[in-house]
PLY file of the C-alpha trace (Angstrom):
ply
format ascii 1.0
element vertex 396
property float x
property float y
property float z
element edge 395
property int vertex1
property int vertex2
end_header
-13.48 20.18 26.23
-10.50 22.29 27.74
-8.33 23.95 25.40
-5.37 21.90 26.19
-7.36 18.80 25.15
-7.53 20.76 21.29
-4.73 19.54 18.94
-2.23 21.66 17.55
-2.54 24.05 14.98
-1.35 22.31 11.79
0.81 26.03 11.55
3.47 24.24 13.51
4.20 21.57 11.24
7.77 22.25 10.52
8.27 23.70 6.56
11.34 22.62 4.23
11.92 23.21 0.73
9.73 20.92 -1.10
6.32 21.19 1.48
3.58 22.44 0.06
2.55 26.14 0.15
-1.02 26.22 2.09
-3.17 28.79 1.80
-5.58 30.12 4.32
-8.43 28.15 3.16
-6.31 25.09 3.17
-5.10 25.32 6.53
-8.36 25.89 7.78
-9.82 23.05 6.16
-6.79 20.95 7.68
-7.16 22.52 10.57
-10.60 21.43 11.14
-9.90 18.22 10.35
-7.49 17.81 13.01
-9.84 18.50 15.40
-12.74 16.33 13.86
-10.28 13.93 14.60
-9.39 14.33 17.70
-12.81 15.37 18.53
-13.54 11.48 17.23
-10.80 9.73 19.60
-11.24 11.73 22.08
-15.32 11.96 22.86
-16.79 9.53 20.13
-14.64 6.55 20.26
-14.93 6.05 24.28
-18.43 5.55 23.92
-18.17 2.59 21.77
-17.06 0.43 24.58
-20.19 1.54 26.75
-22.37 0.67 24.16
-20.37 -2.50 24.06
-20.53 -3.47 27.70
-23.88 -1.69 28.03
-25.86 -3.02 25.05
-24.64 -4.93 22.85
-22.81 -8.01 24.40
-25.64 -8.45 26.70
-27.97 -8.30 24.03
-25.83 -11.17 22.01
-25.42 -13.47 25.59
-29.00 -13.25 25.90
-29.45 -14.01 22.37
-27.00 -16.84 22.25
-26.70 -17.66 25.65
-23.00 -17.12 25.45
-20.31 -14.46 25.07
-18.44 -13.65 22.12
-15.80 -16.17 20.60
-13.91 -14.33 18.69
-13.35 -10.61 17.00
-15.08 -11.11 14.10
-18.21 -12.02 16.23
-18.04 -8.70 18.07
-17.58 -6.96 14.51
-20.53 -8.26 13.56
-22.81 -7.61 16.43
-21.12 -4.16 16.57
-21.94 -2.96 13.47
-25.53 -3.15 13.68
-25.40 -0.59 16.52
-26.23 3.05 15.60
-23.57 4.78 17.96
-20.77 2.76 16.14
-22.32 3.05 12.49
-22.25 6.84 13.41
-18.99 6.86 14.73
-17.27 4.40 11.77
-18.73 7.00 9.38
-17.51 10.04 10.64
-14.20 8.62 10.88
-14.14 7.02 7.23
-15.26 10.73 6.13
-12.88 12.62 8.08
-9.95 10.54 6.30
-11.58 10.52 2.73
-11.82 14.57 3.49
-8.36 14.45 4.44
-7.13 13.37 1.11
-9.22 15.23 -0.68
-7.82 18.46 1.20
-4.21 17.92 0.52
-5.06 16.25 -2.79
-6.40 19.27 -4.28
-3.60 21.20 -2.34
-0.62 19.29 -3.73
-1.88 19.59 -7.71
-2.45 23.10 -8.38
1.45 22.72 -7.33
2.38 19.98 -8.69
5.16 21.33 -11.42
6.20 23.39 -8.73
6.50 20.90 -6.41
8.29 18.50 -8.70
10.86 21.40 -9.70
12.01 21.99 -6.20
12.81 18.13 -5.73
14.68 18.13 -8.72
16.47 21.10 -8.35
17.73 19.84 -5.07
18.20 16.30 -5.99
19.92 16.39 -9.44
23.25 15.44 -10.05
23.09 13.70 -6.53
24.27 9.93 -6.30
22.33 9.56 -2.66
18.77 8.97 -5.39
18.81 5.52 -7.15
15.63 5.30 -8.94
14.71 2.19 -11.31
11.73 2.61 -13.62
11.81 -0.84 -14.48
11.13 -1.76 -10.87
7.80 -4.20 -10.85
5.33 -2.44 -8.08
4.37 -5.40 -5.79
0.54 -6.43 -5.93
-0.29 -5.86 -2.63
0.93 -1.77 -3.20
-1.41 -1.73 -6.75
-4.26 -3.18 -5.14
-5.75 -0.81 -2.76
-5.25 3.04 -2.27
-3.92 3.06 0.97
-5.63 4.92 3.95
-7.74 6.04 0.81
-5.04 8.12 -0.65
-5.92 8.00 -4.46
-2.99 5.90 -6.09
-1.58 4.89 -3.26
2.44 5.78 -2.91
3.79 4.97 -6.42
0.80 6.43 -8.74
2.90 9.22 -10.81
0.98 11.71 -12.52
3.60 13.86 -14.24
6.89 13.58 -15.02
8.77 13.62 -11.76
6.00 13.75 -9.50
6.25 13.89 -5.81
2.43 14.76 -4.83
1.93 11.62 -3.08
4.75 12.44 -0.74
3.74 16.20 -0.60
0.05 15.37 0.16
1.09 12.04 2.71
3.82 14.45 4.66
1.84 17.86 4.88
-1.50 15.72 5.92
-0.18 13.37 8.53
0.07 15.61 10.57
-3.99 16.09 10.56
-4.61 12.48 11.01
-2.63 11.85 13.78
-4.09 15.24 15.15
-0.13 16.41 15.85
1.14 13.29 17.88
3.94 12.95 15.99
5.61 15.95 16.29
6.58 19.07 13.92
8.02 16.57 11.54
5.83 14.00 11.68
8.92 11.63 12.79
8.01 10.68 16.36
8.50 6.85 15.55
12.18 7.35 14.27
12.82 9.64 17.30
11.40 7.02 19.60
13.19 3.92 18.21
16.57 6.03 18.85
15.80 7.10 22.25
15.28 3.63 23.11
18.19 2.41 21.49
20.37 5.08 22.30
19.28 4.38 26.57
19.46 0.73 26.29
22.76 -0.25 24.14
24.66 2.94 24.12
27.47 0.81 23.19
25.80 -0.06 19.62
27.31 2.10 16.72
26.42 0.50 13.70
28.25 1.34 10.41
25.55 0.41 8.14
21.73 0.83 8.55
18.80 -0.12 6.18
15.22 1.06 6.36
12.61 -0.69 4.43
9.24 0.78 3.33
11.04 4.16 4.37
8.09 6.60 2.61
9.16 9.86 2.58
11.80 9.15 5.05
10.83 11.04 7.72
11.30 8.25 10.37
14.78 7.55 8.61
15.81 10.67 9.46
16.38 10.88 13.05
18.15 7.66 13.28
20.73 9.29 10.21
20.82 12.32 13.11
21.42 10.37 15.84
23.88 8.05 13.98
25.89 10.14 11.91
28.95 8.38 11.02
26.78 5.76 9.69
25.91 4.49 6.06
22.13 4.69 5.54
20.27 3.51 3.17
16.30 4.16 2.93
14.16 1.69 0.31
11.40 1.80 -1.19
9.31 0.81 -4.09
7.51 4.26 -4.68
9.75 6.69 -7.10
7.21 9.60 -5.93
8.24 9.43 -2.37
11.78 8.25 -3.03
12.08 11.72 -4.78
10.37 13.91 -2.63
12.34 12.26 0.41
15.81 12.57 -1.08
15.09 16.26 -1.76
13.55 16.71 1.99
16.70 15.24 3.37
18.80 17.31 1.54
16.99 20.10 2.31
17.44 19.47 6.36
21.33 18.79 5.74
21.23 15.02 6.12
23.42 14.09 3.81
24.11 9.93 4.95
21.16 8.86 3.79
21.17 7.23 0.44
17.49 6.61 -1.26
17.02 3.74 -3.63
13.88 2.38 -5.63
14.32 -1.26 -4.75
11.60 -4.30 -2.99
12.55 -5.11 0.52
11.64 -8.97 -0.55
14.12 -8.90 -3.07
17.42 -6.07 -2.28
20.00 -7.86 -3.74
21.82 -6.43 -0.93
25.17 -8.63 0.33
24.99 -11.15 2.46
25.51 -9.96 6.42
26.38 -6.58 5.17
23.90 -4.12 7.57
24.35 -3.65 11.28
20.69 -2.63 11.68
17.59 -2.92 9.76
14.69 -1.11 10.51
10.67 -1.12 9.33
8.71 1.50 10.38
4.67 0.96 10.08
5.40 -0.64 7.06
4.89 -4.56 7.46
0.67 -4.53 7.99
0.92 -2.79 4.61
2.75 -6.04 2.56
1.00 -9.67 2.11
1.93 -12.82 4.20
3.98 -13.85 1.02
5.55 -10.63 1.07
6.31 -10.02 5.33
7.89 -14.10 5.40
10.15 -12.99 2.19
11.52 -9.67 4.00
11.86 -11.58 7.58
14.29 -13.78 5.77
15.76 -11.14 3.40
16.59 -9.58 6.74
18.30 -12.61 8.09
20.20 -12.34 5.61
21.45 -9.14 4.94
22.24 -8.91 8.92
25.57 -9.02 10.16
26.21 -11.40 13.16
25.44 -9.12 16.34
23.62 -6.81 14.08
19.83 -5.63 15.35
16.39 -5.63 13.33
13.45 -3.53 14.75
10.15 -3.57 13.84
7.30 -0.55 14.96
4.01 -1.60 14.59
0.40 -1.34 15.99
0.40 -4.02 18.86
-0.47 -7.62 17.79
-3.23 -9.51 18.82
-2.50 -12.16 21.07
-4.98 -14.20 23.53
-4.10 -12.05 26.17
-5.88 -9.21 24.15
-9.27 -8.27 24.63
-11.74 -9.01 22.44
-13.14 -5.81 22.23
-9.65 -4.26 21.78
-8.72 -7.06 19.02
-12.35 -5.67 17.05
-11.77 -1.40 17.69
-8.53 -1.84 16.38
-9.34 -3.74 13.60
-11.45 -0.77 12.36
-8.69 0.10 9.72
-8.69 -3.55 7.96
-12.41 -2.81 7.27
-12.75 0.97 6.51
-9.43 2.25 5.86
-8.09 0.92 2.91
-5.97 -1.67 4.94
-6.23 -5.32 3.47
-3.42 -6.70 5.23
-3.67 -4.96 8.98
-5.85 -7.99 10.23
-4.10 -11.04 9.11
-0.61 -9.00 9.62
-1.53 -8.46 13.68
-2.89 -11.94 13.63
0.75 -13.36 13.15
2.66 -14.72 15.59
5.86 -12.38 14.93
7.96 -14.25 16.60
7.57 -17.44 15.60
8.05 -16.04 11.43
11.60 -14.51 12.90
12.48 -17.77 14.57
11.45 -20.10 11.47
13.97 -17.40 9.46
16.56 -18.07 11.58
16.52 -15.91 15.06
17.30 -17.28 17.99
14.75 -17.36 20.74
16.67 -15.58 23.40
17.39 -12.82 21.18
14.09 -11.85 20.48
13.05 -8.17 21.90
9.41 -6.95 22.63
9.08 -3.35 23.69
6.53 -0.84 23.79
7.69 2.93 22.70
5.70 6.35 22.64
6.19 8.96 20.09
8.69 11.52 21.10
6.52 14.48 20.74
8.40 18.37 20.36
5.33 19.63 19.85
3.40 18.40 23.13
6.93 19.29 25.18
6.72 22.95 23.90
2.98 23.37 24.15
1.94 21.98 27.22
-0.84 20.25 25.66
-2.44 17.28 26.93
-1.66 13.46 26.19
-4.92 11.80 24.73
-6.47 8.87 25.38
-5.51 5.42 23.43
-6.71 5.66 19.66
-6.88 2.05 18.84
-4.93 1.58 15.07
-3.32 5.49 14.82
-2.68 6.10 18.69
1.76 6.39 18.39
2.31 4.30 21.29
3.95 1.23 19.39
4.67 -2.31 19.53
8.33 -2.65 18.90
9.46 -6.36 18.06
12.89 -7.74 16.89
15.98 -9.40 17.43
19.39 -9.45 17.41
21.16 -11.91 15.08
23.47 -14.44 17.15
0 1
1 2
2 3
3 4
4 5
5 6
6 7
7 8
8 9
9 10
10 11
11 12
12 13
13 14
14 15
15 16
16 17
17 18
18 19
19 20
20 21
21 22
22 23
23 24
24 25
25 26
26 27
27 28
28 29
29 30
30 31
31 32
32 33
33 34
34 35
35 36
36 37
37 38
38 39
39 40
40 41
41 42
42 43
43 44
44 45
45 46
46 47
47 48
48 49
49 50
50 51
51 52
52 53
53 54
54 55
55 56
56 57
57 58
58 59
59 60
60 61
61 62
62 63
63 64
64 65
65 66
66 67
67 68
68 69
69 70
70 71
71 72
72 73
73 74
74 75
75 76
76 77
77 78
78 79
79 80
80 81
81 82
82 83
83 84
84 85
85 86
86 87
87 88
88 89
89 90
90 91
91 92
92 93
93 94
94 95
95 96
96 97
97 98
98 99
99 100
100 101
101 102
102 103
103 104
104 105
105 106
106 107
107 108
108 109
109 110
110 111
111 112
112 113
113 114
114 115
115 116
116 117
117 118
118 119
119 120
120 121
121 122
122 123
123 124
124 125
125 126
126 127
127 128
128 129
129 130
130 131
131 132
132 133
133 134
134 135
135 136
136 137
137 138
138 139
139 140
140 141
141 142
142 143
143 144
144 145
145 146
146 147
147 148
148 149
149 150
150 151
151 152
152 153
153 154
154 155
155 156
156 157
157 158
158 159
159 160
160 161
161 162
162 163
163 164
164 165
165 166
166 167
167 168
168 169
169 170
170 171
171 172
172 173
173 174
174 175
175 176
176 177
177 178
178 179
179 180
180 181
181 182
182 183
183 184
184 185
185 186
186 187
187 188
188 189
189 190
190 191
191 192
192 193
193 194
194 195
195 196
196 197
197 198
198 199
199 200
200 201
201 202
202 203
203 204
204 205
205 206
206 207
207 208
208 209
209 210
210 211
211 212
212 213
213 214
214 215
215 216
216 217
217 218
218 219
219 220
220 221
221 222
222 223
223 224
224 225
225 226
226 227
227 228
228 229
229 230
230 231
231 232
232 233
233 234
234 235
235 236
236 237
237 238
238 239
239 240
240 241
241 242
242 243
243 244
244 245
245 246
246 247
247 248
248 249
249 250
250 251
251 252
252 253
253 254
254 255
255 256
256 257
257 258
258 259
259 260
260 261
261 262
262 263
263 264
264 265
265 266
266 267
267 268
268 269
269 270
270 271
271 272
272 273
273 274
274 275
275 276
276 277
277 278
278 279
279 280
280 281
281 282
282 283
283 284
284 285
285 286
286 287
287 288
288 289
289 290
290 291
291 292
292 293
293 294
294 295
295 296
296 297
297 298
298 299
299 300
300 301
301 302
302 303
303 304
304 305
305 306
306 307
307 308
308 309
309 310
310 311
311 312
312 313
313 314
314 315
315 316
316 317
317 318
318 319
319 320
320 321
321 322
322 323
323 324
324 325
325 326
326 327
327 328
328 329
329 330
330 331
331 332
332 333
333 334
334 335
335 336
336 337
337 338
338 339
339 340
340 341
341 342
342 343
343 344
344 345
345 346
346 347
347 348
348 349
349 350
350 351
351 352
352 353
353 354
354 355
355 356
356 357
357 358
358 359
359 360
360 361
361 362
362 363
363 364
364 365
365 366
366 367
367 368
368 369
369 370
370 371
371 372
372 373
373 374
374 375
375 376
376 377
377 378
378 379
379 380
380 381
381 382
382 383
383 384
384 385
385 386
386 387
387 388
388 389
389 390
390 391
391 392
392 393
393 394
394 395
């Protein structure tokens, strides 16, 4: 392996007020991890669709004397190969390693961690938390990409370690593909919308799901007359968000503890409304209640985007439809199959859309990190590669 196809040293991950302070064994351990990772997409995962092709769907049209009808079939037959069990494994480990690295990172700091956010977000009106707020099931059930209590889990009194340990270690599991700040997608989405309707100023945005709002942020940067408000049900990374932004000088962003099913936002009040990597992480209940919350709150001529791993459609190949599925099954992921399953469109249209305004893009990550280092592009990682399926529509 050259060394341009190595990732980035996780030293470059741009610092702010409230990101954890690593120490030398910690960085190493991320740093290792980044490359187990990319190691994994890189010279692993390829050779999953040899033994595919090779081995195992000849093996299953001799057996059956037909080819495979559907993902879960190719799952199935898939699994029982060593290469993949081997593979699958290594990759489960590497994430449940990740979290333990910036787990145990992020609580020997936690006070400390939790004092800096305060201290920069106290006596600010831009943080509207509500402890009252019920957590949606489909956030309580699982611990997402096997991060121990998920977004909202609080430990101490205001804790931000799920933000601290989410923001300093995404960085590992994407092996640096989304830039210094981890914001690639929001930078993306604005490039995009910035070449194609450079006409479009809206007054008021809303980003649902926004995490730690580090996609949020660019589109605040690149819009910043604008009014805009980041949601989300997790007071950990509400905090720790609010207190990052204010750190970086963004000061138009307001944060507020609320359920994107449920805002109680005005009717037609937002000129765009944004979810980034956030739907596959909801329930079908859940996705068909924000789709028409969105209708809603969207002004006439107002835009909705939506960045997401591509969905499967019939034109997808099988094998494709089954690597990516990987996360449903190992990573802590209930909803990603059924979510990717949907028919997108057709849940915008039944809330109200019209069919000629519906937009279908693909976008990459913008990427300072592989501008300024000259390193190489990698190939697709099916289910964390940051080259997105953007879907949406304007409201007519």
């Amino acid at each position: 392996m050259s060394n341009n196809n190595l990732p980035p040293v996780w030293n470059l991950v741009k610092k702010h007020a409230v990101f954890p302070e690593a120490k030398h064994d910690e960085i190493a351990r991320y740093n290792f991890l980044a490359n187990l990772n990319r190691f994994l997409s890189t010279v692993i995962s390829p050779g999953n669709k040899i033994v595919y092709e090779k081995r195992v769907r000849p093996n299953f049209q001799k057996e059956h004397g037909r080819d495979f009808q559907d993902r879960e079939e190719v799952h199935k037959a898939m699994k029982q190969d060593e290469y993949y069990q081997v593979w699958s494994a290594f990759r489960r480990c590497a994430m449940e390693m990740r979290q333990q690295a910036g787990r145990s990172m992020v609580l020997r700091q936690a006070n400390k961690l939790a004092q800096k956010a305060q201290d920069l977000n106290q006596g600010k009106d831009t943080l509207k938390l509500n402890p009252n707020l019920k957590i949606p099931y489909y956030v309580q059930a699982v611990d997402h990409h096997c991060m121990p209590g998920s977004y909202y889990t609080e430990l101490i009194e205001d804790d931000v370690t799920a933000a601290a340990n989410y923001d300093s270690g995404l960085f590992v599991t994407t092996a640096g593909l989304l830039g210094r700040m981890n914001d690639g997608g929001g930078r993306a989405i604005v490039q995009w919308l910035k070449n194609e309707f450079p006409k479009f100023q809206p007054k008021r945005i809303l980003d649902i799901g926004c995490g730690l709002g580090h996609n949020v942020i660019p589109i605040a940067q690149a819009y910043p007359h604008a009014e805009v408000i980041a949601i989300d049900v997790a007071a950990p990374m509400l905090r720790y968000g609010h207190a990052r932004a204010q750190d970086l000088g963004i000061k138009n962003v307001n944060f507020i503890q609320l359920d994107g099913a449920n805002t109680g936002f005005v009717n037609e009040s937002f000129d765009w409304i944004q979810t980034t990597m956030f739907l596959h992480e909801t329930s079908s209940k859940a996705l068909h209640q924000i789709m028409a919350e969105i209708y809603r709150m969207l002004a006439f001529g107002g835009l909705t985007l939506h960045i997401e791993q591509p969905q499967y459609t019939k034109d997808m190949d099988l094998y494709e439809q089954f690597i990516r599925d990987w996360d449903g099954y190992y990573n802590n992921e209930p909803f990603w199959s059924k979510m990717h399953d949907m028919d997108v469109k057709e849940i915008m249209l039944q809330k109200g859309f019209q069919e000629n305004a519906f937009i279908q893009i693909g976008v990459k990550a913008v990427n300072d990190i592989l501008e300024s280092q000259s390193i190489d592009e990698v190939v697709e990682d099916y289910g964390r590669s940051p080259i997105w399926n953007v879907f949406g529509a304007w409201k007519s």
